[in-house]
C-alpha positions in Angstrom: -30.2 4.8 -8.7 -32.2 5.1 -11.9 -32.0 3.9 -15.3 -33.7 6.4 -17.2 -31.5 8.7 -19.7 -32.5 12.4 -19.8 -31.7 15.9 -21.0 -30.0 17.2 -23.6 -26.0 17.8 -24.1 -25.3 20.9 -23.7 -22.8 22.6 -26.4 -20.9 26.0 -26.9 -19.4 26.4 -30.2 -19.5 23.1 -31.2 -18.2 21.5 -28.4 -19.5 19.4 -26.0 -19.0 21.4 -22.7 -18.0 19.1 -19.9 -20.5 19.7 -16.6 -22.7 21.7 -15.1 -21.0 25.0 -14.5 -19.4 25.3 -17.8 -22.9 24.8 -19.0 -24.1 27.6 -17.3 -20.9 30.0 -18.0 -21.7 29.1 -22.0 -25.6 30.2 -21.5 -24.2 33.4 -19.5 -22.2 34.0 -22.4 -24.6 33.6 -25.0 -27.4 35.9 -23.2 -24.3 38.6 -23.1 -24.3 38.4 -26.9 -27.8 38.1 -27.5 -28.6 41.3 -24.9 -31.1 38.7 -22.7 -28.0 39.7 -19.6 -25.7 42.8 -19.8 -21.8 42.6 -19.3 -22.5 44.4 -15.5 -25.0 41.7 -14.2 -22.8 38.8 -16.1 -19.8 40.2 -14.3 -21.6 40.2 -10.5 -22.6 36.5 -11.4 -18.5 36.0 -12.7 -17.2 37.2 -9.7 -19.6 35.5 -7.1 -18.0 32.3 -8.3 -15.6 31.4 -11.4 -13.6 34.2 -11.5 -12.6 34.8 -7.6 -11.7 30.6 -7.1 -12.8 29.8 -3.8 -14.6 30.8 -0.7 -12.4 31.2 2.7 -14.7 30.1 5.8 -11.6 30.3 8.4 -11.2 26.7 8.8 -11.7 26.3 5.3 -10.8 27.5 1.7 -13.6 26.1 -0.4 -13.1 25.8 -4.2 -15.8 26.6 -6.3 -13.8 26.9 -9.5 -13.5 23.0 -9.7 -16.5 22.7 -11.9 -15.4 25.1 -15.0 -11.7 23.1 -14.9 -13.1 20.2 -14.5 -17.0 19.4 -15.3 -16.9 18.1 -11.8 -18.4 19.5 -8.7 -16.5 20.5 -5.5 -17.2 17.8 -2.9 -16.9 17.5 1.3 -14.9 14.9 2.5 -16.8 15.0 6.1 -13.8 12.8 8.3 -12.0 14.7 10.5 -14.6 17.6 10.4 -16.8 18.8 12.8 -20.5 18.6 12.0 -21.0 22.4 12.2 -18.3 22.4 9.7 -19.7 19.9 7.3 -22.9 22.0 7.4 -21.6 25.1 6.7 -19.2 23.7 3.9 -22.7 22.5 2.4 -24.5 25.8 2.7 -21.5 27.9 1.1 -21.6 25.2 -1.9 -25.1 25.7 -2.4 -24.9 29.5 -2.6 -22.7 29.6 -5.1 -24.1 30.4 -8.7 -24.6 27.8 -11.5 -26.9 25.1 -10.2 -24.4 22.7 -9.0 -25.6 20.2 -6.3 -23.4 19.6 -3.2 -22.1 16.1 -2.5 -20.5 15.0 0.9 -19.1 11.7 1.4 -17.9 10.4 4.5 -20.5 11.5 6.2 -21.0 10.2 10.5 -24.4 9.1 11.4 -24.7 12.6 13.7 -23.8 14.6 10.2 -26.7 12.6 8.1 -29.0 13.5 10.9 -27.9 16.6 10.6 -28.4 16.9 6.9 -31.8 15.5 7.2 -32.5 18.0 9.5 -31.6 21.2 7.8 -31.6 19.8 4.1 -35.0 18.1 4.1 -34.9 17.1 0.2 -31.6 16.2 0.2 -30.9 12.6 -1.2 -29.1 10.4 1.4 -27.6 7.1 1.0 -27.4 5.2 4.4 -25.0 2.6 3.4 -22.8 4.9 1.6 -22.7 7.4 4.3 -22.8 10.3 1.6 -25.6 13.1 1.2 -26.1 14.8 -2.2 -28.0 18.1 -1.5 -29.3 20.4 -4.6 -30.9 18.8 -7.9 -29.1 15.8 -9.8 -27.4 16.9 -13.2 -29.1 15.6 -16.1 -27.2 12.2 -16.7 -25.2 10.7 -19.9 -24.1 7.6 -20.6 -24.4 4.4 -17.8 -22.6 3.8 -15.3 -22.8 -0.3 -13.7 -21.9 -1.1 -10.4 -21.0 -4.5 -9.8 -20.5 -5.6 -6.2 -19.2 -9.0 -4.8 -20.8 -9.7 -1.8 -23.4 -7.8 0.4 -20.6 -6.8 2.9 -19.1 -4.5 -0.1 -22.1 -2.5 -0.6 -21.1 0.6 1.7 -18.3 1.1 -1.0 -20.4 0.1 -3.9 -23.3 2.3 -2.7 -21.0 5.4 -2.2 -19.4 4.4 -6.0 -23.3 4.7 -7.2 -24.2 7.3 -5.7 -21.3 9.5 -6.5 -21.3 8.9 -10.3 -25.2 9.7 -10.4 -23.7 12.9 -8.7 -21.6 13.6 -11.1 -23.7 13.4 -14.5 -24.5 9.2 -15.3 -27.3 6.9 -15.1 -26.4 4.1 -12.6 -27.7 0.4 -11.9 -26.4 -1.9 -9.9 -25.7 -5.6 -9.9 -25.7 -6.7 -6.1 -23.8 -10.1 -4.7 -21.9 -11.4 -7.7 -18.9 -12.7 -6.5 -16.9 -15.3 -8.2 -18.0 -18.0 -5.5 -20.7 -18.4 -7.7 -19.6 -17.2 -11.1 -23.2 -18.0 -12.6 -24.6 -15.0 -11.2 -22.3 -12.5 -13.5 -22.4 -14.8 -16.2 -25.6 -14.2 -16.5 -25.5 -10.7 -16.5 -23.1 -10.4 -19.6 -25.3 -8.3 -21.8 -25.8 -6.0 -19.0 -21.6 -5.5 -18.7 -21.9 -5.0 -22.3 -24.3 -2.1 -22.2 -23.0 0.0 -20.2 -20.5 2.5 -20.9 -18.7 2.0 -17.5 -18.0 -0.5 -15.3 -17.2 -0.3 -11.5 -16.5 -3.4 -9.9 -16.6 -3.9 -6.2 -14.8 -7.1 -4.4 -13.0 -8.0 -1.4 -11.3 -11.0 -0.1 -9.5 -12.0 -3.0 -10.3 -9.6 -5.5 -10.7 -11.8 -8.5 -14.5 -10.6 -9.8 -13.0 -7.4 -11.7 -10.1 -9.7 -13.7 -13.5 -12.3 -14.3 -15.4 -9.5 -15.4 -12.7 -8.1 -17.6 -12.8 -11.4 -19.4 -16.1 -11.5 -20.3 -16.5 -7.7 -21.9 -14.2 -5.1 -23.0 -16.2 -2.3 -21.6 -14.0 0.4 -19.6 -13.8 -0.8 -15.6 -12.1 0.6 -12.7 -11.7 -1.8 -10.2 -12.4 -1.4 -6.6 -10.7 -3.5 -3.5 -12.7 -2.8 -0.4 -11.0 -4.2 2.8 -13.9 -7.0 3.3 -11.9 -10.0 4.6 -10.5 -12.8 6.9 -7.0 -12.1 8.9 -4.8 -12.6 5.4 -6.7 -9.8 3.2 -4.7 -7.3 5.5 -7.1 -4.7 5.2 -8.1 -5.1 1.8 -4.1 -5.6 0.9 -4.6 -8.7 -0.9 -7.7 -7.6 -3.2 -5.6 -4.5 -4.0 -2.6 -6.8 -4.9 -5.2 -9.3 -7.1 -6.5 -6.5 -8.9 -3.0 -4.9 -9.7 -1.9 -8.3 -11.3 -5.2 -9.2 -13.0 -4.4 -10.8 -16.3 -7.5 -9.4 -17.8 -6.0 -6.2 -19.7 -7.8 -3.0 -19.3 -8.3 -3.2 -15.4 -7.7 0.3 -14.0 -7.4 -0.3 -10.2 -8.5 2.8 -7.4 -7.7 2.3 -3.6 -8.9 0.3 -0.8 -12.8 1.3 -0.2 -12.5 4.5 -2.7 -15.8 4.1 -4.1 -15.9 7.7 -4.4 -12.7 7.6 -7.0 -14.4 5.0 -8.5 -17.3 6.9 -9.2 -16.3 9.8 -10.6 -13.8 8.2 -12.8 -16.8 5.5 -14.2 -19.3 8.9 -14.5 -16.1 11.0 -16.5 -16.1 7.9 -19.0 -19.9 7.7 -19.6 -20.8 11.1 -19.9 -18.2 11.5 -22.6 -19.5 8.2 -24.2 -22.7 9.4 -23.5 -22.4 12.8 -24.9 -20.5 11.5 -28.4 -23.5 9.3 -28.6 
């Protein structure tokens, strides 16, 4: 997860275009009108991916349109598939035109093997059990990860990961829990910075309503279901973080560091691009 901010915002008409593939349908556009492309080879490139929606491999209908709706890349939730399937899913996303990198969360340890095996660049996260195969966007804004304890960095790492995915610088603040507040209290200027906050806790779930006392930077909470008998699962970290009296808490499900991410990359690369 780096630090470093690079690239420059990419416009159309004033605008700040939201991600990768409406980046690339605004340059299509503008070599159309300067001559550099002609309307027939922009129209092959149109209907390989925007224009025709999706991909149908059989088992699965895979939307490639996501990124011009949304700035945000299709991604492979790999539970419940097979690992054939997860590969192929991968490979269809990565022929697609516009650049996009593929991201697949979920992933079992036979899939990452798997991944390592026929994507050999491909940036793996262990912990996180997600792959992100194709070259990273150019990031905007910061994204911080703040995790409790070590036992919630499976969800914190996939919440990192994802949002560097998906456009942001990303650092991370490791075993910060409230057990020993004067480990985030020293790390208030760092909350500050950054232009979103994801904050990862179990057990109890108080560090996000801490946290949201402290700064009034932009977080979305995240309960993982780390915990003795009476956390239910992560029940009672949701339930803490529902009723945190720290206003501006927004509050994604039990171990959904992937919601987390792309909601905390969506807010800095906005930030980032107004900047």
């Amino acid at each position: 997860m780096g630090g470093h901010r690079v690239g420059p915002d990419a416009r159309a008409t004033g605008t700040t275009v939201g991600g990768v593939d409406d980046q690339e349908l605004a340059r299509l556009l503008e070599a159309v009108a300067s001559g550099a492309t002609s309307a027939a080879e922009a129209a092959r490139t149109l209907s390989g991916a925007p224009l025709s929606g999706y991909t149908d491999l059989g088992f699965a209908r895979l939307d490639h349109h996501r990124g011009i709706r949304t700035g945000d890349p299709e991604v492979i939730y790999a539970e419940g598939k097979t690992d054939e399937q997860v590969l192929t899913l991968i490979e269809a996303l990565r022929a697609t035109p516009g650049g996009r990198a593929a991201v697949a969360t979920r992933l079992t340890p036979s899939m990452l093997a798997g991944v390592r095996e026929r994507f050999p660049t491909a940036t793996i996260e262990d912990a996180a059990r997600c792959a992100v195969i194709g070259d990273l966007p150019d990031p905007r804004g910061t994204v911080l990860v703040v995790s409790a304890g070590t036992s919630d960095d499976p969800v914190a790492a996939e919440a990192a990961l994802v949002a560097r995915a998906f456009g942001t610088n990303v650092s991370r603040i490791c075993d910060a829990g409230v057990a020993g507040l004067h480990r985030v209290l020293g790390e208030r200027s760092r909350l500050a910075d950054a232009d979103c906050l994801v904050v990862v806790a179990g057990m109890e779930g108080a560090l996000p309503s801490v946290v949201g006392g402290l700064v009034g930077t932009p977080i979305v909470a995240v309960p993982t279901s780390v915990g003795y008998g009476a956390s239910f699962g992560g029940l009672a970290a949701l339930l803490g973080m529902l009723n945190s009296c720290a206003p501006g808490v927004t509050v994604v499900n039990i171990d959904n560091g992937f919601g987390a991410g792309v909601f905390a990359a969506r807010v800095a690369r906005r930030v980032g691009a107004r900047r």
